[in-house]
C-alpha positions in Angstrom: -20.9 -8.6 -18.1 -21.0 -11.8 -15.9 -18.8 -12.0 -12.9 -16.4 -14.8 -14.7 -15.6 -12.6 -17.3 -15.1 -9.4 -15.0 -12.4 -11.8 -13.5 -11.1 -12.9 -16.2 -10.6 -9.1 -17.3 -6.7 -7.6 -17.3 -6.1 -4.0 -15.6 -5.6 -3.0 -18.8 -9.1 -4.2 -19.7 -10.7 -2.5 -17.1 -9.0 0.8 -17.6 -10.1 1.1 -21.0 -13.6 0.1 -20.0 -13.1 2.8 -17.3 -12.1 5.4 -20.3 -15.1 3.8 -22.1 -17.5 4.8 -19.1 -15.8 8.9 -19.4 -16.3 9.0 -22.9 -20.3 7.8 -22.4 -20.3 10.4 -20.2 -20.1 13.7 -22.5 -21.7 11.7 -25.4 -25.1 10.7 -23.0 -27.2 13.0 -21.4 -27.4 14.4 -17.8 -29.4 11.4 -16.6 -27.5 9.0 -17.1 -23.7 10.6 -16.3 -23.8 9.8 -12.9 -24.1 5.7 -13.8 -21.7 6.6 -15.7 -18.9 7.8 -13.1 -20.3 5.3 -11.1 -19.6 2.6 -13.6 -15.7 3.8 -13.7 -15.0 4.5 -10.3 -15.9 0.6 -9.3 -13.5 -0.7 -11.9 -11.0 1.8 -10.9 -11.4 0.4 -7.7 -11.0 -2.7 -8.8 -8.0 -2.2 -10.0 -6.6 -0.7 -6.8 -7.8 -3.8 -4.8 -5.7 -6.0 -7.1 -2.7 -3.8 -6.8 -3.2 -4.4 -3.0 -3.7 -7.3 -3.0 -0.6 -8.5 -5.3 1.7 -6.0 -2.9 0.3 -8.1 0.3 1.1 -11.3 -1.3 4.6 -9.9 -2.0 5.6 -8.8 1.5 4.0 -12.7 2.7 6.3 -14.4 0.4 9.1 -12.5 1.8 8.5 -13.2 5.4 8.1 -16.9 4.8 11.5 -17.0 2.8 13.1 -15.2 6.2 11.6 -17.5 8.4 12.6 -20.7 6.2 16.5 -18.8 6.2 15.9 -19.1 10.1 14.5 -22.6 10.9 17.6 -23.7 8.0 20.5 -22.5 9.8 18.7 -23.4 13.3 18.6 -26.8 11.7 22.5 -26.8 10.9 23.6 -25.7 14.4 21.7 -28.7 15.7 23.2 -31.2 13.3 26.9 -29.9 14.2 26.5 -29.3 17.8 25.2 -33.4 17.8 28.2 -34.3 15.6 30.5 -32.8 17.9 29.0 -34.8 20.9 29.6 -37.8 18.6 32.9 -37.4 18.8 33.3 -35.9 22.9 31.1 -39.5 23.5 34.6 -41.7 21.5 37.1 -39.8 23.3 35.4 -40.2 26.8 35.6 -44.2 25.7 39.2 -43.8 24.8 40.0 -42.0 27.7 38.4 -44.6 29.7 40.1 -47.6 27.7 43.8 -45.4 28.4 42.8 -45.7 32.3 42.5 -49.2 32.1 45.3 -50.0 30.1 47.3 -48.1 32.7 45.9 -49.7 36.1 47.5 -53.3 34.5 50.6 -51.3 33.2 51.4 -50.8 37.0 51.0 -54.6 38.0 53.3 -55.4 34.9 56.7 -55.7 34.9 59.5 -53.2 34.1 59.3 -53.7 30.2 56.0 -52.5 30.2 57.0 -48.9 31.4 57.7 -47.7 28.1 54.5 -48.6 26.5 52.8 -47.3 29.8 54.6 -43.9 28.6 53.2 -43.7 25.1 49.9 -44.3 26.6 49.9 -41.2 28.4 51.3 -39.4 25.8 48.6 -40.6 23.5 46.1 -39.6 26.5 47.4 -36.1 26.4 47.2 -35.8 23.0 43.7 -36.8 22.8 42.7 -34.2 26.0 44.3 -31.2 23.8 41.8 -32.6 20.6 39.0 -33.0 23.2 39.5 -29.6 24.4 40.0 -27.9 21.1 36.7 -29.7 19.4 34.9 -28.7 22.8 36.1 -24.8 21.8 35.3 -25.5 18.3 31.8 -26.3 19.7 31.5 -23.3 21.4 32.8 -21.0 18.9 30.1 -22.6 16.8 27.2 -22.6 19.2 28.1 -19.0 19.9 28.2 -18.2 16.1 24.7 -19.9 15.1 23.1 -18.1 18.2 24.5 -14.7 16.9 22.6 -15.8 13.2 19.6 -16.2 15.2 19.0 -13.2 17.0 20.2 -11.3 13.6 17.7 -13.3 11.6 14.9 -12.6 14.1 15.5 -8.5 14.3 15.7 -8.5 10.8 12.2 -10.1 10.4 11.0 -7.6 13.8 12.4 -4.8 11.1 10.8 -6.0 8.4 7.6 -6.2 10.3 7.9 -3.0 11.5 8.2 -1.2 8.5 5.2 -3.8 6.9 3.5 -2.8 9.8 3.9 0.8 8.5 3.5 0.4 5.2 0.2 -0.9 5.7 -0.6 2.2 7.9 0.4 4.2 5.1 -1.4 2.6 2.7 -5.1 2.5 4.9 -4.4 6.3 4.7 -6.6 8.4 2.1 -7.5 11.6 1.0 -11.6 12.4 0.8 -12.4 15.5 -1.4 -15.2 17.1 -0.6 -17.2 20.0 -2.8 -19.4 22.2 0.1 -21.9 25.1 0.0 -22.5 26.7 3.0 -20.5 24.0 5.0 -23.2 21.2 3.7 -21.2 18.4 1.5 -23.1 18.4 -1.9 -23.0 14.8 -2.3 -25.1 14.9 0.6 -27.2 18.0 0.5 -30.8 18.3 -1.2 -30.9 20.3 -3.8 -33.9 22.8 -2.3 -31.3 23.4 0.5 -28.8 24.9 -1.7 -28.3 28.9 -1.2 -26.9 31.1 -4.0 -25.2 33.8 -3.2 -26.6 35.9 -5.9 -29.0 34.8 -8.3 -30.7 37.1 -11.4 -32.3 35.7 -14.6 -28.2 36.0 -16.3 -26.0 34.8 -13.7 -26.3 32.5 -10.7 -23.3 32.6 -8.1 -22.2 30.2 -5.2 -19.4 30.3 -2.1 -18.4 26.7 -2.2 -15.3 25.4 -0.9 -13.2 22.1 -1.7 -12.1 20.2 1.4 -9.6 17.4 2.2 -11.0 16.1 5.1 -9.4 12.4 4.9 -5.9 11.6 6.7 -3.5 11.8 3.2 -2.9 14.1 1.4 -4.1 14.8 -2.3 -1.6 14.8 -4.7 -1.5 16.1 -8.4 -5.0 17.4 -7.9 -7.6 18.5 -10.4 -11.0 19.5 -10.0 -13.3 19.5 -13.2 -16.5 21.3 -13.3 -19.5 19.8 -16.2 -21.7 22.6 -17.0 -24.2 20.3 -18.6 -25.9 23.5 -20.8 -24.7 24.3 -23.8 -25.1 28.3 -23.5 -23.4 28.7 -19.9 -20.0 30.2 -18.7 -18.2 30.3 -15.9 -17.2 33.4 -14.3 -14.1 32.6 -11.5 -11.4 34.1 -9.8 -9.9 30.5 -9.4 -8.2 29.9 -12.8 -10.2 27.6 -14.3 -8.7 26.3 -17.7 -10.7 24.6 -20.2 -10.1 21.8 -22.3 -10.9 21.3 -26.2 -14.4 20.5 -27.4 -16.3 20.1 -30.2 -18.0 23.6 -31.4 -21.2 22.3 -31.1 -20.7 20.3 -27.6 -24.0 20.3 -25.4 -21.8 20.4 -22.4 -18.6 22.2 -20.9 -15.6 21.0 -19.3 -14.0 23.5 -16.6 -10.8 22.2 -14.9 -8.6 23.6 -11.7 -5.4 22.3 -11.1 -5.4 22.6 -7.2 -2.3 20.6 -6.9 -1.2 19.3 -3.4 -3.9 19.2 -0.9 -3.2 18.5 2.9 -5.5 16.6 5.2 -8.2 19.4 6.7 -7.0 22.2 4.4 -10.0 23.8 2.5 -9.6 25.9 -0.9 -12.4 28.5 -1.2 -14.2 29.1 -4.2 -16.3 31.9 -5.7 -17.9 30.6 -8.7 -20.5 32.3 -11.1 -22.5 30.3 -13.7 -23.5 33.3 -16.9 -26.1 32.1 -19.4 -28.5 34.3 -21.1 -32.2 35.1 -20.5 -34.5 32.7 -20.8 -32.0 29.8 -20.0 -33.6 26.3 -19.7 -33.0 24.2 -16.4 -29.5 22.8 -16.5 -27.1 20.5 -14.0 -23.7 21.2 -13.1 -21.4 18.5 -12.0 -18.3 18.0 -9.8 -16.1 15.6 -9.6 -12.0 15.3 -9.3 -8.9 13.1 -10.0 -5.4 12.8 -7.7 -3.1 10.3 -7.3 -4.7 8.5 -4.4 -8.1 8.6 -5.3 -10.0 6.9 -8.5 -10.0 9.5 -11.4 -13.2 10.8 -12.1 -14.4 11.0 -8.1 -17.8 11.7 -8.0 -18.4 15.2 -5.8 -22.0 16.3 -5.8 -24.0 18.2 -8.3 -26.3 21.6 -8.3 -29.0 22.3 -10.5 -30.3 25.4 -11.5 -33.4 27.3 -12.4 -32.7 31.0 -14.1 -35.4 33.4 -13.2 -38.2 34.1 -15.9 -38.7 37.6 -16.2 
């Protein structure tokens, strides 16, 4: 597959190529299972980055729709407060025109007292509308500042909680399948110890470990015996799913449920096969809500004794 068309490729796409990559998995041998996981875990991860990805565009829209809300009604409070000087600058002029009008109203004669009158009543009326616009213009000031400092602790808020959200989200759980406190994914093979080992039944301590900073939800740990004769003998309650009669391989699954960060489940686990059993592989790998199904967790392989 060419990049293009892996971008071109629907979640839905990819999941089903995912399912494609499990079901290669039982039907190929052991060499080739672990391309296999590997090929499904990277489009589970792909669709897990686009998930991300389409949540992080989400939150940016929202901020920018806030701080257009903002800017909007910052806007308004500016065009008002310059409508209301507008109209403080015309009574100022009036006020002045009233003053002049009554400086020659005194040097006039008698008759002119009356209109001298109305002219100061006129003045006083237009004080009491200058002072009332003036409170207006306060009350609206005051009202548009009160908007702004809502508008901008609601975007510190939504920050905040983004801010944690995003915490949240860098959190993950790490599963990790150990034998003598040595990871297996990491571990040679010629380092592994059994605990008891005969020419029917090989046995290990291992121990499954969330050592990430979430924890594992919904957990289930699946053991691939890749031999066709071999058991498993546990006091961990492994169930076991349907297969075919004549399936080279079996499918061993734990249900571990809810794992916390740094908590370890031990397990004594026995592989059983009969003498003169071949070489053969077993595989680990799990699934949980926060982590791509199918997780790859190490492998041990196994030599029966010859007698």
């Amino acid at each position: 597959m060419r990049v293009e068309e892996f971008k071109k490729k629907t979640d839905d796409e990819l999941l089903q190529k995912a399912d494609e990559c499990f079901a290669d998995m039982e039907l190929r041998g052991a060499q080739e299972e672990p391309a296999h996981l590997l090929k499904a875990q990277f489009y589970m991860n792909e669709i897990d980055r686009r998930h991300d990805a389409k949540i992080a565009r989400r939150d940016l829209i929202l901020e920018l729709v806030i701080i257009a809300l903002i800017l909007a009604e910052i806007i308004f409070g500016i065009m008002e407060g310059n409508k209301q000087a507008a109209i403080l600058d015309k009574m100022n002029t009036s006020t002045a025109a009233t003053a002049t009008a009554t400086q020659g109203v005194n040097t006039a004669a008698q008759d002119q007292a009356g209109r001298l009158k109305n002219l100061t009543d006129e003045q006083t009326k237009s004080l009491t509308s200058l002072g009332q616009m003036n409170d207006k213009l306060q009350s609206s000031l005051t009202r548009t500042s009160e908007m702004v400092s809502a508008m901008q602790e609601q975007l510190k808020i939504l920050k905040e909680e983004q801010t944690i959200r995003q915490a949240q989200l860098a959190k993950k759980p790490r599963l990790e399948i150990s034998l003598g406190g040595s990871p297996l994914i990491s571990t040679r093979q010629e380092s592994l110890k059994a605990r008891e080992f005969t020419a029917t039944r090989a046995g290990y301590d291992l121990s499954l470990t969330n050592s990430g900073d979430a924890t594992a939800t919904k957990g289930l740990l699946r053991v691939m015996v890749m031999a066709k004769d071999v058991s498993i003998d546990s006091s961990s309650g492994f169930q076991r799913p349907y297969e075919e009669p004549d399936s080279a391989t079996h499918t061993f699954l734990l249900n571990f449920g809810d794992l916390r960060p740094k908590v370890t489940l031990p397990m004594r686990i026995a592989f059983v096969f009969p003498k003169g059993q071949e070489r053969f592989m077993v595989m680990f790998n799990a699934d949980a809500d926060e982590i791509a199904t199918g997780t790859y967790l190490g492998r041990i392989e196994i030599t029966p004794l010859k007698e």
